[in-house]
DOTORKOL-440674 format. One record per residue: residue number from 1; residue in one letter; x, y, z of N, C-alpha, C, O in turn. Coordinates in pm, whole numbers, plus 50000, padded with zeros to 5 digits. Each point is the difference from the previous one (the first is absolute). Example, Ala and Ser with C-alpha at 12.3 -4.5 7.8 and 13.67 -1.06 7.14 Angstrom:
BEGIN
MARVEX  num  residuo  n.east  n.north   n.up  ca.east  ca.north  ca.up  c.east  c.north   c.up  o.east  o.north   o.up
MARVEX    1        A   51319    49431  50780    49911     50119  50000   50090    50120  50000   50104    49998  50066
MARVEX    2        S   49861    50107  49862    50082     50119  50006   49923    50109  50073   50051    50111  50017
REM end
This chain:
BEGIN
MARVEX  num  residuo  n.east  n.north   n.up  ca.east  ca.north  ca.up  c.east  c.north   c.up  o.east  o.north   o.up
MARVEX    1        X   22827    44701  74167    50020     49886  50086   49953    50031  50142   49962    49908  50072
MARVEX    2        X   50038    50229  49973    49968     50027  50137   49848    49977  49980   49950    49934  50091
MARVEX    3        X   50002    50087  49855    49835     49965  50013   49937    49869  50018   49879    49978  49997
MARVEX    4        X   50234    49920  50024    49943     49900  50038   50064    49948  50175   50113    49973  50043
MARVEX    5        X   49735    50033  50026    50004     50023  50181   50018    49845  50006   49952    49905  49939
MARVEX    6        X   50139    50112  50163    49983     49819  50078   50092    49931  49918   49955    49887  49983
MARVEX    7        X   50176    50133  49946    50037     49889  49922   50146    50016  50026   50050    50095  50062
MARVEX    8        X   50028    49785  49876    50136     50024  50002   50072    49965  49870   50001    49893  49939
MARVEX    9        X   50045    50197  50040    50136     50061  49925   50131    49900  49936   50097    49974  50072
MARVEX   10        X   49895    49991  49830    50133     49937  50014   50078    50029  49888   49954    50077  49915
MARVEX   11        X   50178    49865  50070    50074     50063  49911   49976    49975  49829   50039    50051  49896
MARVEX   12        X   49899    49873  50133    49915     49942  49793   49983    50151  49964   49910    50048  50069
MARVEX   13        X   50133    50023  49864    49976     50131  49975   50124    50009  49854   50112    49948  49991
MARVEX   14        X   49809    50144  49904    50070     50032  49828   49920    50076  49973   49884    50011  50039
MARVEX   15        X   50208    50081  49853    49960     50115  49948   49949    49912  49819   50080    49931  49936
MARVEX   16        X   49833    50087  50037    50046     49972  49844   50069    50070  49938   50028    50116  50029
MARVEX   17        X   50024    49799  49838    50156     50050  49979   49902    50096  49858   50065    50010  49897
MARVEX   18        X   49842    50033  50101    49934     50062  49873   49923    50140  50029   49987    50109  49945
MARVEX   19        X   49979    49841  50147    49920     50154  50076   49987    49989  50151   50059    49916  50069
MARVEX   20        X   49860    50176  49973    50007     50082  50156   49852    49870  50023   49880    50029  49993
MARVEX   21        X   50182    49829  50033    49906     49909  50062   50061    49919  50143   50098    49930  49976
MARVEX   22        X   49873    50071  50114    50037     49922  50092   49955    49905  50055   49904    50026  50072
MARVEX   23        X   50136    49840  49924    49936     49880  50041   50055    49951  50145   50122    49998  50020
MARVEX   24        X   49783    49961  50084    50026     49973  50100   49954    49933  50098   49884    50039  50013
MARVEX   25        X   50147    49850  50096    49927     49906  50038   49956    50087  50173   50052    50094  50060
MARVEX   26        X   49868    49848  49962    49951     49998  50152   49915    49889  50060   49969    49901  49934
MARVEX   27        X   49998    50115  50182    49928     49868  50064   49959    50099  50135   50033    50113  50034
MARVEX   28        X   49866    49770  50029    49995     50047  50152   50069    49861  50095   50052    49890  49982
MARVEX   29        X   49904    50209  50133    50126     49928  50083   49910    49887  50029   49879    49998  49977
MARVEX   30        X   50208    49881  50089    50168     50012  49990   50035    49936  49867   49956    49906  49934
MARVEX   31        X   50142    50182  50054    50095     50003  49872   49897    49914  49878   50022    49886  49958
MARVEX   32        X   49910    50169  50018    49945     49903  49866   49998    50090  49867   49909    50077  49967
MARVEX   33        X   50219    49894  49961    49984     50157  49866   49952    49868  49926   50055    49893  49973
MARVEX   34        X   49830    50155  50006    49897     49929  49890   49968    50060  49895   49982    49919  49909
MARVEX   35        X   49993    50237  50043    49930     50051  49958   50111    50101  49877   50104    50053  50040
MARVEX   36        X   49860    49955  49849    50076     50073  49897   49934    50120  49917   49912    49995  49914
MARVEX   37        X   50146    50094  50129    49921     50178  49937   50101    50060  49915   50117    49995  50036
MARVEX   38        X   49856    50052  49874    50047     50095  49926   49951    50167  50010   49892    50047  49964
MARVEX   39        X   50221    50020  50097    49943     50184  50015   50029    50078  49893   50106    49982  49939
MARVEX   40        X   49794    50126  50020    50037     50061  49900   50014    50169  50078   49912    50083  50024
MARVEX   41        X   50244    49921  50001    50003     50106  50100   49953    50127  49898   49951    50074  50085
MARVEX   42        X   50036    49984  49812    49957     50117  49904   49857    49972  50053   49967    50079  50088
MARVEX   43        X   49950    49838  49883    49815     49989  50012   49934    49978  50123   49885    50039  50019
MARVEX   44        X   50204    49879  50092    50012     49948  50138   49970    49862  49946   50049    49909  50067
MARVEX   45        X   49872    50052  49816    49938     49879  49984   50090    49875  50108   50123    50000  49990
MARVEX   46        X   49823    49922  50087    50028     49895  50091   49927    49882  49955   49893    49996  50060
MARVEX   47        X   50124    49884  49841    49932     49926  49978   50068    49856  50039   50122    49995  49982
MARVEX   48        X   49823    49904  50062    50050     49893  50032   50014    49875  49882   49891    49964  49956
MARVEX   49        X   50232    49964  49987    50020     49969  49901   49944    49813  50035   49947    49923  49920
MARVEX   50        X   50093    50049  50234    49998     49893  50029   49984    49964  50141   50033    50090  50077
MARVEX   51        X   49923    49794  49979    50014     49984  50134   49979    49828  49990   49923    49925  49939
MARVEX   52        X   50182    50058  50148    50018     49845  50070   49900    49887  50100   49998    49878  50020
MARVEX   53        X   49926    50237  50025    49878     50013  50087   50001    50029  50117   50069    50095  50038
MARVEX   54        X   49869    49843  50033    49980     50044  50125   50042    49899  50124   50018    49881  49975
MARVEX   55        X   49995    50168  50148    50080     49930  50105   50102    49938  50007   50091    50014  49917
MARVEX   56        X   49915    49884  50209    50149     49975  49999   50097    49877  49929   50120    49972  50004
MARVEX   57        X   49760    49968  49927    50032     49899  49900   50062    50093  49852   50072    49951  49914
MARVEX   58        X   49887    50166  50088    50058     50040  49864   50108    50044  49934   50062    50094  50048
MARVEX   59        X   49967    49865  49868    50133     49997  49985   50043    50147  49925   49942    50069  49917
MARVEX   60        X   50178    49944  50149    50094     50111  50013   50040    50065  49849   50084    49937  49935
MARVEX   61        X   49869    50164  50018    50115     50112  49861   50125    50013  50033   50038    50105  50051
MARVEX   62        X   50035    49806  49930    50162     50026  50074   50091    50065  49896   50103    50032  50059
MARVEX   63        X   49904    50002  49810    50064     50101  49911   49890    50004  49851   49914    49915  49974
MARVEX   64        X   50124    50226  49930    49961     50012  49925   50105    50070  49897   50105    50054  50034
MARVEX   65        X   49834    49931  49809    50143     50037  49921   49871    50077  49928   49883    49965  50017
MARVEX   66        X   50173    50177  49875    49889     50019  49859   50079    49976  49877   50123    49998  49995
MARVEX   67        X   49799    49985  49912    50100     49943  49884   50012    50148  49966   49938    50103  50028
MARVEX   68        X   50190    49856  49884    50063     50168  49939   49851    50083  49947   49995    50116  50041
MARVEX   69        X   49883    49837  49872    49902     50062  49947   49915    50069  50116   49932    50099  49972
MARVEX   70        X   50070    49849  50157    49909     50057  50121   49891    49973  49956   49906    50068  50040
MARVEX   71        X   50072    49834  49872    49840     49920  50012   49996    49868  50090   49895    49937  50012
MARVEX   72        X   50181    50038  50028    50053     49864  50066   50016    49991  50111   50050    50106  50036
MARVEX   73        X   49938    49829  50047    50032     49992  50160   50037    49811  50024   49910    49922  49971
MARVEX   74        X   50207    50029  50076    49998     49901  50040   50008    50001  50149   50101    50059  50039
MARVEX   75        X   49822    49891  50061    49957     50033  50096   50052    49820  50084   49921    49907  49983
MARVEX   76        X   50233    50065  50114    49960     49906  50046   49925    49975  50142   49992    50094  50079
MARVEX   77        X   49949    49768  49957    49926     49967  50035   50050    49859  50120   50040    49891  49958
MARVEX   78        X   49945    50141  50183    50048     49865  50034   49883    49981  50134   49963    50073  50093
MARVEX   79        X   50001    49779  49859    49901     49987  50113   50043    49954  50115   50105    49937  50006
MARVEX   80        X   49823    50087  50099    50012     49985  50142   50008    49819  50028   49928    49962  50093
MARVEX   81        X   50118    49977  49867    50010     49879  50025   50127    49954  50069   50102    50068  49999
MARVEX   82        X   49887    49812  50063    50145     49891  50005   50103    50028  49934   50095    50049  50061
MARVEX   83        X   49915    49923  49769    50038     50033  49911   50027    50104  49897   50054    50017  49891
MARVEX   84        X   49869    50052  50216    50009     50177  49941   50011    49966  49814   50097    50045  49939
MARVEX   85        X   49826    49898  50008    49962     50044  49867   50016    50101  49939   49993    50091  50082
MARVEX   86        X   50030    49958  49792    50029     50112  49961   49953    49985  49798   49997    49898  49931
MARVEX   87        X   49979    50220  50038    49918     50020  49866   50017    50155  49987   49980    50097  50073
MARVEX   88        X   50059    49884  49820    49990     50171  49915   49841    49993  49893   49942    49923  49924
MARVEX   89        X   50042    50251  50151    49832     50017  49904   50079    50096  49932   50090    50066  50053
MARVEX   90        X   49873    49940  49819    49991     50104  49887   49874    50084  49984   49890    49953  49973
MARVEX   91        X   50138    50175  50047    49858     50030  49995   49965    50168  49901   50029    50113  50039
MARVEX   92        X   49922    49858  49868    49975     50093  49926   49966    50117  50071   49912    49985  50085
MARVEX   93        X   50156    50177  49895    49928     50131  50085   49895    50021  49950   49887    49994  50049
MARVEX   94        X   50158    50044  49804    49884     50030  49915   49877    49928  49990   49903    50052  49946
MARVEX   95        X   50092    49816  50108    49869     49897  50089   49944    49969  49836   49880    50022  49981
MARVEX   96        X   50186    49937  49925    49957     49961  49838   49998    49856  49993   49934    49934  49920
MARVEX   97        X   50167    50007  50196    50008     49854  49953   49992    49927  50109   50044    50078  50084
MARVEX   98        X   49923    49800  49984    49986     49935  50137   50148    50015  50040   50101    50032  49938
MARVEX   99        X   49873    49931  50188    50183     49963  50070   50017    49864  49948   49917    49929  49943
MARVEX  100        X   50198    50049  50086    50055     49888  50023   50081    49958  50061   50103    50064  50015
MARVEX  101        X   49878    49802  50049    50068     49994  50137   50105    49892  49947   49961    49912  49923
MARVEX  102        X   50167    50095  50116    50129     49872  49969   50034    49928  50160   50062    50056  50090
MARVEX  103        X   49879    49810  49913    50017     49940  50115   50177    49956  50004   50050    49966  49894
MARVEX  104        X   50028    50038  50220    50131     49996  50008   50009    49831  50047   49916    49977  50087
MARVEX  105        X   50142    49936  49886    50049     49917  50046   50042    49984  50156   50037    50105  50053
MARVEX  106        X   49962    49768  50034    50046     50011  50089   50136    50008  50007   50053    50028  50107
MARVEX  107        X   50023    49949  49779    50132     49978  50009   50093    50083  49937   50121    49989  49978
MARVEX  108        X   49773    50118  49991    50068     50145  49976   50038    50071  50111   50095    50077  49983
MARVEX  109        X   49852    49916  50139    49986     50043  50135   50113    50139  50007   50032    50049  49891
MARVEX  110        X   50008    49992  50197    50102     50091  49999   49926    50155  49992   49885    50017  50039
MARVEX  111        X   50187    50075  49913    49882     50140  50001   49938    49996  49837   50037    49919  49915
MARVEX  112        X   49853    50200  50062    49983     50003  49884   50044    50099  49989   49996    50085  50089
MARVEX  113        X   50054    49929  49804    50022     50136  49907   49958    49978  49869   50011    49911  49916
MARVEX  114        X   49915    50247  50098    49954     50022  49850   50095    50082  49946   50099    50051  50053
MARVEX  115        X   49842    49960  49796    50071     50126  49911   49942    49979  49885   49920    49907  49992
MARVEX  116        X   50103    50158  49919    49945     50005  49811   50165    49998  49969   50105    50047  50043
MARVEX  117        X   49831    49839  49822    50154     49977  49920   49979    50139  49934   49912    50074  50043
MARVEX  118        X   50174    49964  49844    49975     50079  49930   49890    50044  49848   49949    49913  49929
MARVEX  119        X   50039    50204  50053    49930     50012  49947   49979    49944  49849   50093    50036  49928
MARVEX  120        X   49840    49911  50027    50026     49907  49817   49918    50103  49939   49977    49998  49879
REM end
């Protein structure tokens, strides 16, 4: 995570619950955590899983969950609007299947929280 100059830090940060993987958001200033990496502290590997884009229209990685398998990442999502919008992306690590994004209702409003039900 230190190898990336100029950015800021925020608390979106998990270990997967399967192996030595760490997923974690950052942004540059001001405050924009846009951007989603997974570290592979054994290899150093630093690869970026996702990003929200760029500037100050873009909307914010405000939490992330992994499903019990650690192939999974639900990653939420709230845009910089009036209405602060909000959407959870699912996003494959293993990069086998597209994301998918779940748009939230306005009248869900309130925080998001993720999690994985249990395992079937």
């Amino acid at each position: 995570m230190l190898g990336h100059e100029t950015t800021e830090f925020s608390e979106v940060i998990a270990w997967s619950p399967t192996r030595d993987l760490l997923a974690y958001a950052i942004g540059r200033p001001p405050y924009s955590i846009t951007d989603l990496y997974a570290l592979d502290p054994t290899t150093g590997e630093d690869r970026m899983l996702f990003s929200t884009g760029r500037g100050e229209h873009a909307p914010i990685v405000s939490d992330l969950a992994w499903s019990p398998s650690g192939r999974w990442l639900a990653v939420a999502i709230v845009e910089r609007t009036l209405y602060l919008e909000k959407s959870v992306v699912i996003i494959d690590v293993a990069r086998e299947v597209p994301n998918s994004v779940i748009e939230l209702a306005a009248a869900d409003g309130g925080e998001v929280l993720i999690g994985w039900g249990p395992v079937l």
